[in-house]
N, C-alpha and C positions, 0 to 999 in steps of 0.2 A: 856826323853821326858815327856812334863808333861800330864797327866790324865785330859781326857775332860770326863764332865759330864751334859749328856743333862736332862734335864725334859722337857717328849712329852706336847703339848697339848691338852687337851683333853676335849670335851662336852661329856653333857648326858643328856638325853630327854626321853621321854615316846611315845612311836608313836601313833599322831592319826592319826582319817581316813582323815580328811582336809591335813596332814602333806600327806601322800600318793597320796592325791587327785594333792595337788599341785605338787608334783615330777612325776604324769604322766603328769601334763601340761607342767611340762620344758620341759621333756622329749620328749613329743610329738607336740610343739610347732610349727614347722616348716610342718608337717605333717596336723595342724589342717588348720594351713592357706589354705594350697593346698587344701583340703577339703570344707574351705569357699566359695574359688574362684570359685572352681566348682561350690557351689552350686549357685552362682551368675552368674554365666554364663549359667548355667540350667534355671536359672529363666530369662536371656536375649532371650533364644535360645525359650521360652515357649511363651514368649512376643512378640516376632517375630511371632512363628508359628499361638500364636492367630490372628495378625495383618494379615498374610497371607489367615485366613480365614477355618483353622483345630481349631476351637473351644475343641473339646474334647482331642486331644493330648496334645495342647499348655497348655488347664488348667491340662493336669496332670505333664507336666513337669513345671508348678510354682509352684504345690505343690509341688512335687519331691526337688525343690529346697528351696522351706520354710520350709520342713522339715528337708535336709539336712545342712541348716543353725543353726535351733533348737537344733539340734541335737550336734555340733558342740561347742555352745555356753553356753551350759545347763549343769551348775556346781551338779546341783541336781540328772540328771543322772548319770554324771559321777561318783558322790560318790553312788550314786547306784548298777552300776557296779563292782566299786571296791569292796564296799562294798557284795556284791555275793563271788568275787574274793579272798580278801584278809583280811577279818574280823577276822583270825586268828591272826593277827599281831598287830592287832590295842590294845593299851593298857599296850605293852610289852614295856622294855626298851632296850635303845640304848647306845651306850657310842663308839666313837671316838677319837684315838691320832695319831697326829702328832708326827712318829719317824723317828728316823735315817733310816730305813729299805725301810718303806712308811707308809701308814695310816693302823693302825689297827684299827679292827671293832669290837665290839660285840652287834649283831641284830641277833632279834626273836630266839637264842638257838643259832646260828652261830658263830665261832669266825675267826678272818684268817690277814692277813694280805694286802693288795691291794698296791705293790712293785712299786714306782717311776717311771719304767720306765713301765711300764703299764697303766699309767695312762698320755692322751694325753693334761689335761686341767679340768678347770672348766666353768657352764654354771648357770647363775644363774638369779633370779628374783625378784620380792619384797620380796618373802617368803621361795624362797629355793635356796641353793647350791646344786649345783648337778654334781659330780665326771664323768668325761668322757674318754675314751676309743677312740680314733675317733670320729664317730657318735654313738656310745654306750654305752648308758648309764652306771656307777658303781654302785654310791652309793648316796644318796639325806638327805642333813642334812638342816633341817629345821632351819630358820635362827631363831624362835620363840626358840630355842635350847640356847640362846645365853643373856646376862643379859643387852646388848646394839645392837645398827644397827652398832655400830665403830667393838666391838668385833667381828661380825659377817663376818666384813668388813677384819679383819685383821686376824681373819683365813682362809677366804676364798684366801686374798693375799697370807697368807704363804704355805697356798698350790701349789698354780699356781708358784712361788718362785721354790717352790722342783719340782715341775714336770717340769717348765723348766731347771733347771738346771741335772736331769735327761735326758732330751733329745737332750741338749746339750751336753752331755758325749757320746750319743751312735755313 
């Protein structure tokens, strides 16, 4: 039988806090909307109550809800946050391959491996892939990681490739 010989593929990148910033936005992309729509229905429900004639409740639920829009929308907090959060990481390097096994990692001092059939898909955006589990999230490789938008394109395909074809098997 003859000897097969893979070479994984593999990125490597430096993490910044934008790279972070945007992997809590995939991440939490679906979460943020429900968040908007509240806050736009706060702001109908305030709009009403003014028009009913409760001036001081109505205007605090339009505030209530321009703030929870700002809030929502405001890339400057968010790397604030993170930035509290997870400023230890930012500056460290990353490196990712495509193996036989599954995708191996090594981020922020970690190494490990994240096994095919663990992994349910990819979810992505202008700026990141982002390894999924179900609805949870793995692991987030910035597409900025990458020397083209084609390359970025084409490991993000060959991932989604092995993980269905892992899920296929179970």
């Amino acid at each position: 039988m003859p000897s097969v010989t893979t070479t994984p593929l593999t990125v490597r990148w430096v993490t910044s806090l934008d790279d972070l910033v945007d992997g809590v936005r995939v991440t939490t992309s679906g979460t943020l909307r429900i968040i908007g729509a509240i806050g736009v229905a706060v702001i109908g429900w305030g709009a009403y109550t003014i028009a009913s004639g409760d001036l001081p409740f109505g205007m605090f639920l339009v505030i209530y809800g321009v703030v929870d829009l700002a809030l929502v929308s405001t890339r400057r907090l968010q790397r604030a946050l993170i930035r509290l959060r997870m400023a230890h990481v930012a500056g460290r390097p990353c490196e990712v391959s495509i193996t036989m096994d599954g995708l191996a990692y090594s981020q922020w001092g970690a190494t490990g491996v994240l096994a095919w059939p663990a992994l349910t898909g990819v979810r992505q955006d202008a700026r990141t892939l982002l390894l999924v589990s179900g609805r949870t999230p793995r692991f987030g490789i910035p597409k900025r990681a990458f020397a083209t938008p084609a390359e970025a394109a084409s490991f993000g395909d060959e991932i989604a490739r092995r993980v269905a074809a892992a899920s296929a098997g179970r």
